[in-house]
C-alpha positions as CSV (number, residue, x, y, z in Angstrom):
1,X,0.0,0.0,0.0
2,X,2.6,2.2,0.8
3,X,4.9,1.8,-1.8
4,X,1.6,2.3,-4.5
5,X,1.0,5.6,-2.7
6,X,4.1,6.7,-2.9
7,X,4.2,5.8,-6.9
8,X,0.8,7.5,-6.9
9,X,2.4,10.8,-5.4
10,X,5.7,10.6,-7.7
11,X,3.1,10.6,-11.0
12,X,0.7,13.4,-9.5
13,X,4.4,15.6,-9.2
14,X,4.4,14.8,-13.0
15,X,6.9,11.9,-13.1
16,X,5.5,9.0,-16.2
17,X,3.9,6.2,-14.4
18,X,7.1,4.0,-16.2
19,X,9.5,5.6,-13.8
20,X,7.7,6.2,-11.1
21,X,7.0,1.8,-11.1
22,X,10.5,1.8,-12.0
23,X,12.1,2.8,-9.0
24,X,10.2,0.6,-6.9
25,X,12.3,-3.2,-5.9
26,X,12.3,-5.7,-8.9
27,X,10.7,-8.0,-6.6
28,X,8.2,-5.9,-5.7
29,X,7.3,-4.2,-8.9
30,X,5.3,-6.5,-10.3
31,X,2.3,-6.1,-7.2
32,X,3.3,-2.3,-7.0
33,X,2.2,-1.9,-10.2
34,X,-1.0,-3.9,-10.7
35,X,-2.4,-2.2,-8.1
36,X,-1.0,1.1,-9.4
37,X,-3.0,0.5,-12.4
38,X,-6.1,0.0,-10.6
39,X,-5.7,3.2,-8.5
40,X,-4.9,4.8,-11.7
41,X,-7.8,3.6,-13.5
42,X,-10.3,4.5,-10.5
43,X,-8.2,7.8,-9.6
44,X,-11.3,9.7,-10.5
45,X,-13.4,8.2,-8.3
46,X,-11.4,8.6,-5.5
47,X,-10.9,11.9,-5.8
48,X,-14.3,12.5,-5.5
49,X,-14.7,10.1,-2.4
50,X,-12.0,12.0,-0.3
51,X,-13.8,15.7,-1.0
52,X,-16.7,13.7,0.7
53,X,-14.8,12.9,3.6
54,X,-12.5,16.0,3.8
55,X,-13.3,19.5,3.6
56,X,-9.5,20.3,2.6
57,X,-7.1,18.4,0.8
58,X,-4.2,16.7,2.9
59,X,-0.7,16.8,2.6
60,X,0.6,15.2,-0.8
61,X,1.9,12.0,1.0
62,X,-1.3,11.9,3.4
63,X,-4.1,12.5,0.3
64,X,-2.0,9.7,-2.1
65,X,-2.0,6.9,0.5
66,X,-5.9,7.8,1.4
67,X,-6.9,8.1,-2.4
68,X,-4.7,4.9,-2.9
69,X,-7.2,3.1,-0.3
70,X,-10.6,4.6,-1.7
71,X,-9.4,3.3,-5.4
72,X,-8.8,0.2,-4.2
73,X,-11.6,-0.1,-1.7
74,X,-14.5,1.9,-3.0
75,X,-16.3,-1.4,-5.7
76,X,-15.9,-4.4,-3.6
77,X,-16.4,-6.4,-6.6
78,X,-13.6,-5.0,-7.8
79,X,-11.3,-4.7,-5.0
80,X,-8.2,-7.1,-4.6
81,X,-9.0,-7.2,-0.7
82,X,-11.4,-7.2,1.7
83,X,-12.5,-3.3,2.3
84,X,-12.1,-3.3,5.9
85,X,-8.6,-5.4,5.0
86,X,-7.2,-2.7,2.7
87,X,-8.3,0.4,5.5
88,X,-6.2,-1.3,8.4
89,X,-3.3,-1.4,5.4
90,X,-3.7,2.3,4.7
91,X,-3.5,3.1,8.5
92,X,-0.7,1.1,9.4
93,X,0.8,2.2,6.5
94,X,0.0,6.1,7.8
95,X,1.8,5.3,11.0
96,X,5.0,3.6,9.7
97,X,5.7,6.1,7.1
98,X,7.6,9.6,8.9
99,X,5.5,11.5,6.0
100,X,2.2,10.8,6.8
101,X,2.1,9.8,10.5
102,X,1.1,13.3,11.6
103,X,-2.3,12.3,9.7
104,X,-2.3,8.8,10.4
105,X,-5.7,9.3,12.8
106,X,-7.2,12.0,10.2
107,X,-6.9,9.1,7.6
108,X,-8.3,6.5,10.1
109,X,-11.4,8.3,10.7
110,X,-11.6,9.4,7.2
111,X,-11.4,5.7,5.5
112,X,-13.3,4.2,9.4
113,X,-16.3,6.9,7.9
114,X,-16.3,5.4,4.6
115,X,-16.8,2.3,5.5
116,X,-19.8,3.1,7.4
117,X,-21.3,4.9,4.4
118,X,-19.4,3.9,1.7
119,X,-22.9,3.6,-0.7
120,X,-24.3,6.9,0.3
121,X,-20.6,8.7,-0.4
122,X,-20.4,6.7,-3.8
123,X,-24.1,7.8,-4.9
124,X,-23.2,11.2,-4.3
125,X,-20.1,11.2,-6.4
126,X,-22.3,10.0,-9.2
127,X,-23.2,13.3,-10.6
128,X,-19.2,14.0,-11.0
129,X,-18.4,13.3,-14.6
130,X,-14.8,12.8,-13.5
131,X,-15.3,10.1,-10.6
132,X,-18.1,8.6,-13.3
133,X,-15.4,7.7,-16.3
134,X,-12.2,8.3,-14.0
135,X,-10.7,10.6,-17.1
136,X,-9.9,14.4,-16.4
137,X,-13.3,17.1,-17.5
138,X,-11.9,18.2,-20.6
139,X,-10.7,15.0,-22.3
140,X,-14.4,13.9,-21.5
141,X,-15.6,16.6,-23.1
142,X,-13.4,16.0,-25.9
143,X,-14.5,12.7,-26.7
144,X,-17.8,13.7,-26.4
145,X,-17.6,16.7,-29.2
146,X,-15.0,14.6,-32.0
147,X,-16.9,10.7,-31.6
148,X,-20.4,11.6,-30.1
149,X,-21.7,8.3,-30.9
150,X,-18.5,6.0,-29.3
151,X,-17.2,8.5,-26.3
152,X,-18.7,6.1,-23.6
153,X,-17.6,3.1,-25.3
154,X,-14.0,4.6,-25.3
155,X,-14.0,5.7,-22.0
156,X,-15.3,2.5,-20.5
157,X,-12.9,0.3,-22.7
158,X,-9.5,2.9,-21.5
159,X,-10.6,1.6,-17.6
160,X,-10.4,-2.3,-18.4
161,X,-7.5,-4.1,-18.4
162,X,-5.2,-4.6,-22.0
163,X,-5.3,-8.0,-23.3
164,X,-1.6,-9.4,-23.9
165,X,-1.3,-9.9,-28.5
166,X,1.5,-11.1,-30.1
167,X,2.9,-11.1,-33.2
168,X,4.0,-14.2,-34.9
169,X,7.1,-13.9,-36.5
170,X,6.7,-15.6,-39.7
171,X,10.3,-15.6,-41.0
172,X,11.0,-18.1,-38.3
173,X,7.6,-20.0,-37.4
174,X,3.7,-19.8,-38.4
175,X,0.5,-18.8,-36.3
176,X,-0.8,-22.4,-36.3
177,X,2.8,-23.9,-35.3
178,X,3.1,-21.2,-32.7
179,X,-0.4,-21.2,-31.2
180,X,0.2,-24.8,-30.9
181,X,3.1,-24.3,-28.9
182,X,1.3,-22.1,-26.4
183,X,-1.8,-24.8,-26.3
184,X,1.4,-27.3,-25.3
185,X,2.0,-24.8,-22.1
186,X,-1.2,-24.8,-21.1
187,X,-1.6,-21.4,-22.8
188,X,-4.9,-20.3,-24.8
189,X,-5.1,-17.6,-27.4
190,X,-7.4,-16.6,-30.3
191,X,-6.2,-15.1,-33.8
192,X,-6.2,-11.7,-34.0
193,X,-4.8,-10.0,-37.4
194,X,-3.1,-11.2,-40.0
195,X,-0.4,-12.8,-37.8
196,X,-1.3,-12.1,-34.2
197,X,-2.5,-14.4,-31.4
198,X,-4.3,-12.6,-28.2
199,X,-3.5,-14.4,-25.5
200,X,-6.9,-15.1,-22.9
201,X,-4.8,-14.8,-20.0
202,X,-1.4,-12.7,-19.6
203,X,1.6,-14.2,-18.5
204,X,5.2,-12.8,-18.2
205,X,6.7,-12.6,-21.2
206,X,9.9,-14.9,-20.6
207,X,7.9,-17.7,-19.9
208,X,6.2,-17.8,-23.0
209,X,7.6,-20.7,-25.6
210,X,9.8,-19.4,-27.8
211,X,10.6,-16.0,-26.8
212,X,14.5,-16.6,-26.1
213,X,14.3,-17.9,-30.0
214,X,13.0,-14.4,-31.6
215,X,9.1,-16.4,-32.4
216,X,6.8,-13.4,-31.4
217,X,7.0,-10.0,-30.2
218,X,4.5,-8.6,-28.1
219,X,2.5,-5.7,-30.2
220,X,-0.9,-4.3,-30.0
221,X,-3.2,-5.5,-32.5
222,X,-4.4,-2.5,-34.0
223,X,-0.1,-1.6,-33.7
224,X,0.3,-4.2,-36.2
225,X,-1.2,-2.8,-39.3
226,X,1.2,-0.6,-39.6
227,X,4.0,-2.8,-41.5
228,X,1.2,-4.2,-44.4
229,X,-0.4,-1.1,-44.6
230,X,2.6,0.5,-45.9
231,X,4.2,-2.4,-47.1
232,X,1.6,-4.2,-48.8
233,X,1.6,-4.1,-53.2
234,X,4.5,-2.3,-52.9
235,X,7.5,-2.8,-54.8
236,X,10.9,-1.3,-55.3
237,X,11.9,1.1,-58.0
238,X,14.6,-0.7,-59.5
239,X,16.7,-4.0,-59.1
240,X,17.8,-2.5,-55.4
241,X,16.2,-3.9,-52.2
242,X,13.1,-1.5,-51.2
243,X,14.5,1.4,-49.2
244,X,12.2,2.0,-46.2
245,X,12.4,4.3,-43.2
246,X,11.2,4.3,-39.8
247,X,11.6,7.7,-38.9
248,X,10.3,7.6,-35.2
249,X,11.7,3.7,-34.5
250,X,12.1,3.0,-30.7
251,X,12.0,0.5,-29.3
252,X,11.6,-1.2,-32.9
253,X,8.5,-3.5,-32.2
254,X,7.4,-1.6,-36.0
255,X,11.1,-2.0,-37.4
256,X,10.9,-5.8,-37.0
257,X,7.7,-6.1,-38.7
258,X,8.7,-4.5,-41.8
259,X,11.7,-6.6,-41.6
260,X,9.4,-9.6,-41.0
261,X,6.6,-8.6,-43.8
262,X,9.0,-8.5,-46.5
263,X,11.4,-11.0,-47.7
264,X,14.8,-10.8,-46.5
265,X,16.5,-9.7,-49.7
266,X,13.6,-7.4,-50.6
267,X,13.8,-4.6,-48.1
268,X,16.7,-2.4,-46.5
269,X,15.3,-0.3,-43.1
270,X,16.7,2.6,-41.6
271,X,15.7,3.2,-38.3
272,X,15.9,6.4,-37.3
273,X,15.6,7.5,-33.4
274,X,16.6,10.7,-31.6
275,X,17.1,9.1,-27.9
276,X,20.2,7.3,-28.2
277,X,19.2,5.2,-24.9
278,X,15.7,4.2,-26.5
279,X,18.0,3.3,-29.3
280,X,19.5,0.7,-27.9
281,X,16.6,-1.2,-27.1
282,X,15.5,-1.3,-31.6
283,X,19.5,-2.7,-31.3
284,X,18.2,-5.1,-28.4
285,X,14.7,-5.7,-30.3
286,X,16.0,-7.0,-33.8
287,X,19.2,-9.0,-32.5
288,X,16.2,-11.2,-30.6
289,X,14.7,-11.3,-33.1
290,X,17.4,-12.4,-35.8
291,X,17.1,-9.1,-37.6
292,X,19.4,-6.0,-38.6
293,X,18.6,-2.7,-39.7
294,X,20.7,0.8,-40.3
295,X,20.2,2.4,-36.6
296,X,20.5,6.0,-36.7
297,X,20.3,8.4,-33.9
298,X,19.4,11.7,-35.3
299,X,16.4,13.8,-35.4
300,X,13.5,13.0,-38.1
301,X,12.6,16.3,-38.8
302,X,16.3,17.3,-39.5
303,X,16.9,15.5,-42.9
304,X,20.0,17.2,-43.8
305,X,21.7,16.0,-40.8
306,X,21.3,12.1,-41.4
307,X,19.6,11.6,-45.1
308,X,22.1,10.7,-47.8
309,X,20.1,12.1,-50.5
310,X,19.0,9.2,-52.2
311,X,14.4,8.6,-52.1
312,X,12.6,6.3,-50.0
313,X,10.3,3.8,-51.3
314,X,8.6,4.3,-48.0
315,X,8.1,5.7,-45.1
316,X,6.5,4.8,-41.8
317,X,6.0,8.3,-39.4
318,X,4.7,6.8,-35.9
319,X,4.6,10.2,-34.8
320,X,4.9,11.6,-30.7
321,X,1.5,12.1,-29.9
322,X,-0.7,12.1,-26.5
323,X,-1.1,8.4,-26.3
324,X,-4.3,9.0,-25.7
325,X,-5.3,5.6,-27.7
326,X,-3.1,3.6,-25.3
327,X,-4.1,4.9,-21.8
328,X,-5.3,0.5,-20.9
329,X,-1.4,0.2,-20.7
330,X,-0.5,3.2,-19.1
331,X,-3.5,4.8,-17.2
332,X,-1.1,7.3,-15.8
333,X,-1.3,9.1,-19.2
334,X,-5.1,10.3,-18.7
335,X,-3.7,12.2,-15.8
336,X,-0.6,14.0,-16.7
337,X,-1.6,15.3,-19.9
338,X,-2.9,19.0,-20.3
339,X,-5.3,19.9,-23.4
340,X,-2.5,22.2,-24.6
341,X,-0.4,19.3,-24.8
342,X,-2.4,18.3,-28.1
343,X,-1.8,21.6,-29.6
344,X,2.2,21.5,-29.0
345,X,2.2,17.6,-30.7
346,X,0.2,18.9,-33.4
347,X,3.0,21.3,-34.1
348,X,5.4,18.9,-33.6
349,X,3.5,16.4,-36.0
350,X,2.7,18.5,-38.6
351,X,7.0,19.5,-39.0
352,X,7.6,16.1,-39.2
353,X,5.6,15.2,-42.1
354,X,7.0,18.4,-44.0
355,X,9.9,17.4,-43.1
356,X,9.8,13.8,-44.4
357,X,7.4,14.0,-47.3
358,X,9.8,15.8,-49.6
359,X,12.2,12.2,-48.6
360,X,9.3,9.9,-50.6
361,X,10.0,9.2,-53.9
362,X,7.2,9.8,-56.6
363,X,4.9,6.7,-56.4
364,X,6.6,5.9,-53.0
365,X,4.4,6.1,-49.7
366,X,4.5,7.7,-46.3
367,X,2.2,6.4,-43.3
368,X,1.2,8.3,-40.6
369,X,-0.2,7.2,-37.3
370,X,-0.6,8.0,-34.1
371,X,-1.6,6.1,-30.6
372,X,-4.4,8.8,-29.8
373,X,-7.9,9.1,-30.2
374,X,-8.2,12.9,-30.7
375,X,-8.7,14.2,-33.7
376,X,-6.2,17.1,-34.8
377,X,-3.1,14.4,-34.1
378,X,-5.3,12.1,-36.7
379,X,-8.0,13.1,-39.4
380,X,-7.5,16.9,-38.8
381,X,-3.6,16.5,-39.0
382,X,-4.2,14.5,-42.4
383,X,-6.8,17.3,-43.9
384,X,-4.2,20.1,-43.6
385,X,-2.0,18.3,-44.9
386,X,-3.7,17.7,-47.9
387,X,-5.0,20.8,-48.4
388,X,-0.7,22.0,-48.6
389,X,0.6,18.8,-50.6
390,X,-1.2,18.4,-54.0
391,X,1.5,15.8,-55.0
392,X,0.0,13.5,-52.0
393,X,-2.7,11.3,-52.5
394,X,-4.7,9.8,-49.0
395,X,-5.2,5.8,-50.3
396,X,-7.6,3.3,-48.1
397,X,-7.0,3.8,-44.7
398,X,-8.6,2.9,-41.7
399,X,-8.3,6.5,-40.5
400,X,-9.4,6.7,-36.7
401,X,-9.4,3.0,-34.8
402,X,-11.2,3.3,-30.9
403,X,-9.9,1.5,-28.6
404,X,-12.3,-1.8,-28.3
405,X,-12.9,-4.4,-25.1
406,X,-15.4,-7.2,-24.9
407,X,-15.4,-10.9,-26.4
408,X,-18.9,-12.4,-27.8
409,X,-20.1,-15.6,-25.3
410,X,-18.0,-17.9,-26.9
411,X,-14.7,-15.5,-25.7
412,X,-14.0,-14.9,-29.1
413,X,-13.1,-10.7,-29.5
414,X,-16.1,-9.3,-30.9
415,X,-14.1,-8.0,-34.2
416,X,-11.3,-9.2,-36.5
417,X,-8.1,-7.3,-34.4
418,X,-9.7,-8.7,-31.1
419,X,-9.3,-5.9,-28.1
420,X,-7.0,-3.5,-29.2
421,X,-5.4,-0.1,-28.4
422,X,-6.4,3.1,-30.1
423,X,-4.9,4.2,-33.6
424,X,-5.0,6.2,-36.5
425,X,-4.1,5.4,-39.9
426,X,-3.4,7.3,-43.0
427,X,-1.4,5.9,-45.6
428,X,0.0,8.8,-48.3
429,X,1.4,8.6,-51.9
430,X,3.7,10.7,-53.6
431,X,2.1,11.3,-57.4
């Protein structure tokens, strides 16, 4: 409990949820973290419950450790503990911990008083729209102006848990061989994709068959359109391999699958990355895997710093964005971004693309995606650029993908790409 406050304090001071969970004992981390996430994903909530019980907020240590226990406590149903279990936690907790032990009775009487009224306090935090979907006002309000006909859906699927796809990878096995060396650990999954299997329970990654061998990666379904979308009919200009770039590459999970969708003699991929530590782990990601590429550490929307002049057959632009699309795997996302941030990434997205289109060569493509569900990092982003590139063409895309939850009674995923993050899509070609 107290470790998960203190996690929940680090990422309220604006510290990522990634390092915040990372600082915490590898032995620990794993529980830390789970409930993390579910303090994250109920933060809302429990905001709304403490202003119930407390007329002024507490200190920063005091109010994470007591919003940490309404999270967790507040839908028994949900809860990983007894209620009553999880308030003796908090206040022992309270009392160990030199930070908050001057409030250790002010949080005793606060959680002892929820307990006794716990479903009067959470009726009257219904009316919140914040402690309702656990997302901050304006991003609901977002949703609801740009997909007025899905916002709930959205909101409701970014509070359950992410479902654990792979991606087979075919230059060294098949989905049906692979599946049925996860059906030979005990392990179930369900095709997903063109060559993705959703696994119907998680499990840590190294004890999945195969992994030490390079035989899957771990990749969001709706991540792994990207390498066919912008691969697929495509051919080289010329006897020389295809030359294709992956201009925003860490930590490679995309390079590989362009290396994986095309034969081995047909493609050449730079991947391009301006954190040299993320760009070690693309290094990390394809020697797994059995794959090279040309790492580069440089910045994308610098060309004449890293490009050697000669076009690219294609490019794939998985641009910074708000993540907005993947806040299942990192619910801490929902609560450190500001609506301005959009704005800024916009900017930021829109310079890249100018930057790269002129790098396509004529019939060559450029696809541009983004983890988010707003619209001016996706269909608004692709409109204006339109509207200032008459040599660019927008070809069949799937444009704006929601985030999805729910399987169909038989527990198969309700659509073709199973449960899947947030995307969007646009795939450009040079006239």
């Amino acid at each position: 409990m107290q470790l998960t406050a203190a996690a929940l304090a680090s990422i309220r001071s604006g510290v990522s949820g990634s390092v915040a969970f990372e600082a915490v004992d590898p032995h620990l981390r794993p529980g830390v973290q789970a409930l993390g996430f579910q303090v994250l994903r109920w933060l809302g909530r429990a905001e709304a419950l403490r202003r119930q019980l407390a007329k002024r907020t507490p200190p920063p240590a005091a109010d994470a450790l007591l919003c940490t226990a309404l999270a967790l406590a507040w839908d028994a149903e949900r809860s990983p503990y007894e209620p009553f279990t999880l308030v003796d936690q908090a206040v022992e907790a309270a009392k160990r911990n030199p930070g908050t032990r001057a409030q250790a009775s002010f949080i005793n009487a606060c959680l002892r008083r929820f307990l006794r009224e716990r479903d009067e306090l959470v009726t009257a935090t219904e009316r919140e729209p914040v402690a309702q979907w656990n997302h901050p006002r304006w991003w609901i309000e977002r949703l609801k102006r740009e997909h007025p006909r899905d916002w709930q859906r959205v909101l409701a699927a970014d509070n359950t848990q992410a479902p654990m796809t792979l991606r087979v990878n075919v230059r060294k096995t098949d989905v049906a061989s692979f599946r049925r060396a996860l059906e030979a650990a005990s392990l179930q999954a369900v095709p997903v994709g063109a060559t993705g299997l959703q696994l119907t329970r998680a499990r840590p990654v190294q004890q999945l068959p195969g992994f030490l061998d390079g035989e899957f990666s771990v990749q969001d379904a709706a991540a792994q359109l990207a390498a066919p979308l912008l691969l697929d009919g495509l051919r080289a200009q010329g006897p020389s391999p295809m030359r294709v770039l992956d201009a925003c590459a860490a930590p490679g999970g995309k390079t590989a699958h362009l290396l994986e969708f095309a034969a081995p003699a047909a493609i050449e991929v730079t991947a391009l990355e301006v954190d040299a530590v993320r760009s070690r782990r693309i290094d990390e990601t394809l020697s797994r895997l059995g794959m090279s590429a040309k790492v580069v550490v440089a910045d994308a929307s610098r060309p004449a710093q890293w490009w050697d002049g000669v076009p690219f057959d294609a490019i794939l632009l998985d641009a910074p964005c708000t993540a907005s699309g993947i806040v299942r795997r990192h619910p801490d996302v929902r609560w450190l971004r500001r609506e301005s941030d959009i704005e800024q990434l916009a900017l930021q997205q829109a310079m890249l693309l100018a930057s790269l289109w002129p790098l396509v060569r004529p019939g060559g493509r450029l696809l541009y995606c983004t983890c988010s569900v707003f619209k001016e990092e996706g269909a608004h982003q692709i409109e204006a650029f339109l509207a200032h590139n008459t040599d660019a063409r927008l070809l069949p895309s799937p444009g704006h993908l929601l985030p999805q939850s729910g399987v169909n009674a038989r527990g198969v995923p309700d659509n073709p790409l199973g449960d899947h993050d947030g995307f969007f899509y646009a795939l450009l070609e040079k006239l």
